[in-house]
C-alpha positions as CSV (number, residue, x, y, z in Angstrom):
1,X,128.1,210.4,93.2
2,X,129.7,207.7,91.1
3,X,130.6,204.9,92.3
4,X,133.6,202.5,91.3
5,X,133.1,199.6,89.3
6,X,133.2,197.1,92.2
7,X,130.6,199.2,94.1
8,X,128.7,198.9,91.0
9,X,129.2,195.3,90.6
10,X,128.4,194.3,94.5
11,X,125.1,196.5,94.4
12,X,124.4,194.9,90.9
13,X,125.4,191.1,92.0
14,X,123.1,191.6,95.6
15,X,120.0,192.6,93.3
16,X,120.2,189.7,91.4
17,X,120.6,187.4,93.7
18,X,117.4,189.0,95.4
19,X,115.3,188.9,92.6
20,X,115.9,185.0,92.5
21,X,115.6,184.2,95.8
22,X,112.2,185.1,96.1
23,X,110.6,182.1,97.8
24,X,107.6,181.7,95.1
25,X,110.4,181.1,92.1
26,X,110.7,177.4,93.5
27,X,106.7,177.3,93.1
28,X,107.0,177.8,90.0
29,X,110.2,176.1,88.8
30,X,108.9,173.1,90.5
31,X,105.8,173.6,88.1
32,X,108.0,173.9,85.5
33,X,110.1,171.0,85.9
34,X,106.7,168.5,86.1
35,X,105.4,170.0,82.8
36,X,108.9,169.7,81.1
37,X,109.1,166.1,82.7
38,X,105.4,165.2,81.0
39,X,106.5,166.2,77.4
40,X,109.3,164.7,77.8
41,X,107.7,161.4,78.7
42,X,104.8,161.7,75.8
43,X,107.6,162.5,72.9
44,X,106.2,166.0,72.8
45,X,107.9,168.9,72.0
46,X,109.1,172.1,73.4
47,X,109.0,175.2,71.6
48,X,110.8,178.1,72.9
49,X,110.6,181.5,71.7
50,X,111.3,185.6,72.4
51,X,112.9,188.5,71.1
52,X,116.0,190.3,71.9
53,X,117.5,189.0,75.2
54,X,114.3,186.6,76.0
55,X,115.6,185.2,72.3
56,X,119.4,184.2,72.9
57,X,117.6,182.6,76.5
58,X,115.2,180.5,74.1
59,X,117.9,179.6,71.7
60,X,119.9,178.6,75.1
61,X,117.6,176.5,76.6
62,X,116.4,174.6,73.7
63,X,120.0,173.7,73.3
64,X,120.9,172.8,76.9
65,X,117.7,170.5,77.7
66,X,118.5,169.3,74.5
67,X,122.3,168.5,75.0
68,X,123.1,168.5,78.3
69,X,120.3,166.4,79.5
70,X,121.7,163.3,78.2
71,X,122.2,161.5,80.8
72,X,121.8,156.9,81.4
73,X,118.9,155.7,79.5
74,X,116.8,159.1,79.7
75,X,114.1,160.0,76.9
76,X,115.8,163.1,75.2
77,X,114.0,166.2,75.2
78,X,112.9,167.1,72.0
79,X,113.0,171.4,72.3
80,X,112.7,174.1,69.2
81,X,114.1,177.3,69.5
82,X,111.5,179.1,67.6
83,X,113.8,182.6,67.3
84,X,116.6,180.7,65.6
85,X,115.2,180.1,62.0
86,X,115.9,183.9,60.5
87,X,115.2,183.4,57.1
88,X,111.5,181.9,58.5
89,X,110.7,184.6,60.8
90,X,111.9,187.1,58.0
91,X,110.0,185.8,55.4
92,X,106.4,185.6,57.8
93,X,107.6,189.1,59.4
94,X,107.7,190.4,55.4
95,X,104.9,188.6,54.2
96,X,102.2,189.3,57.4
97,X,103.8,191.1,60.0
98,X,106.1,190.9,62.4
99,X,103.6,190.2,65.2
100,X,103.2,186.5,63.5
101,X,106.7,185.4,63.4
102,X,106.0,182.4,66.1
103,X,102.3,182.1,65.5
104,X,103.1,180.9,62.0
105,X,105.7,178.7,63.3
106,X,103.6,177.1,65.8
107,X,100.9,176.7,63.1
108,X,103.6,174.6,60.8
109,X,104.8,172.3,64.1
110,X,102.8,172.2,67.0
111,X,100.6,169.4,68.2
112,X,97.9,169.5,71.0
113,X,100.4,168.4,74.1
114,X,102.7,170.3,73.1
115,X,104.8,173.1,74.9
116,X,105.0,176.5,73.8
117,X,107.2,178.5,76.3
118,X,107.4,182.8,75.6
119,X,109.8,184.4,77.1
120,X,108.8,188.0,77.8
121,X,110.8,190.7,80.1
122,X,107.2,193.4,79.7
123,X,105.2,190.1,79.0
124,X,103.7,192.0,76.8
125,X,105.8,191.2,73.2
126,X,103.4,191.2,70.6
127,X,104.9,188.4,68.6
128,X,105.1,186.4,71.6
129,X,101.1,187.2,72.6
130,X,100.4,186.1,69.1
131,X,102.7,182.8,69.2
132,X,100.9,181.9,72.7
133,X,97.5,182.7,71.4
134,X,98.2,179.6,68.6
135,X,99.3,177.7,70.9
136,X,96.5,177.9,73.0
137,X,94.0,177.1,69.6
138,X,95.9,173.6,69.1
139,X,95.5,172.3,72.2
140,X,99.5,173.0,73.8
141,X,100.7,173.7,77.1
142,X,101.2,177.1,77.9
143,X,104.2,178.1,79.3
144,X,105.6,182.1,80.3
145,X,108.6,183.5,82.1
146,X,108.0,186.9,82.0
147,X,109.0,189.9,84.4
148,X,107.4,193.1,85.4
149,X,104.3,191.8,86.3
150,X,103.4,189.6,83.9
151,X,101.9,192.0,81.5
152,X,99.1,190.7,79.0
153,X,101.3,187.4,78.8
154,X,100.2,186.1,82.0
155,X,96.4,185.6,81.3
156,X,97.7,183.7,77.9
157,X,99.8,180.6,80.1
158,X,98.6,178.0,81.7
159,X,102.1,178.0,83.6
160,X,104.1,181.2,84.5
161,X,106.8,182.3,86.1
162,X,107.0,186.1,86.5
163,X,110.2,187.7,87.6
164,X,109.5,190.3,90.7
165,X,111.8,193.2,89.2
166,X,111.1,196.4,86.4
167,X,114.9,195.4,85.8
168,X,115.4,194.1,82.6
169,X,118.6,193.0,82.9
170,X,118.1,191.3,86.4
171,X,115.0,189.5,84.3
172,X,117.2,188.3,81.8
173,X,119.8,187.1,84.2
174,X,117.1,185.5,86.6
175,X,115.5,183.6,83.2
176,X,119.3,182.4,82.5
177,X,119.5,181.1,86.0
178,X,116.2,179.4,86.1
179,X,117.5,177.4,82.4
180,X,120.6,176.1,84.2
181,X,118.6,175.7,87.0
182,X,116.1,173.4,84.7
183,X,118.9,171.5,82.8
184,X,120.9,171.2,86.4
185,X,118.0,169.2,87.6
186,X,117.8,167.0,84.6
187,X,121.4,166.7,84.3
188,X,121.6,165.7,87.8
189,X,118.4,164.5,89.5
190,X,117.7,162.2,86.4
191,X,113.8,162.4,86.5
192,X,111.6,160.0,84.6
């Protein structure tokens, strides 16, 4: 049976709002919101980074912590959006392979203290396993929102977040409410 497009979009709209309700998620935004909160006090960096989908959400959140975090006297986050720079990531994904597009990046800018956050729907990206596993080797902070489990990605971050859905697109949408979520609470709480 098909149904109409406002069946469709109830059903779809009460999924996603299950997937981020699930009690845990505040565990781990909470976790999140503490490391975020520690580079931002040391002057480090965040680096953010996925393909696809999980890319346009690292693009978005290195530009909203970045922009509309500014709030009274604050320290500004400093954030990277490591799946922006095409001519970079084509010129590594030519040169070596495609599977070192962030590692190589990471190896040009990141310092021990560092964040490196993948973005992963499988958690299981070989690009972003890669750019983890170089982050790991200089001494940065971990960080994964993943879904389905957590794939391979999980055992790489010291921090994760794993959606509770097989959905893709209710992954996608729950990582685009935890980054307004993230900015929300900058924006509004004001942390130190």
């Amino acid at each position: 049976m098909t149904r109409s497009p406002q069946e469709y979009t109830e059903r779809y709209v009460q999924q996603t709002v299950r997937t981020v309700q699930e009690p845990y998620l505040a565990e781990g935004i909470t976790t999140l919101v503490e490391v975020f909160s520690k580079a931002r006090a040391a002057g480090k960096t965040l680096y953010f980074f996925g393909n696809g989908g999980s890319a346009s959400t690292s693009s978005h959140m290195a530009n909203d912590l970045a922009k509309l975090t500014i709030v009274g006297n604050n320290r500004r986050f400093r954030c990277v959006s490591l799946s922006d720079p095409i001519p970079t990531m084509l010129a590594w994904a030519n040169d070596l392979s495609y599977a070192e597009i962030f590692a190589e990046q990471i190896k040009n800018l990141g310092t021990p203290g560092d964040v490196a956050l993948g973005i992963s729907g499988s958690g299981n990206s070989p690009n972003v396993l890669r750019g983890l596993e170089e982050a790991r080797k200089l001494g940065m902070v971990t960080v994964g929102l993943i879904g389905t489990g957590g794939g391979k990605m999980k055992a790489l971050c010291d921090h994760s977040v794993v959606i509770p859905s097989n959905d893709m697109q209710h992954i996608e949408d729950a990582h685009l409410v935890i980054c307004h979520l993230l900015c929300a609470y900058f924006r509004d709480e004001r942390p130190t």
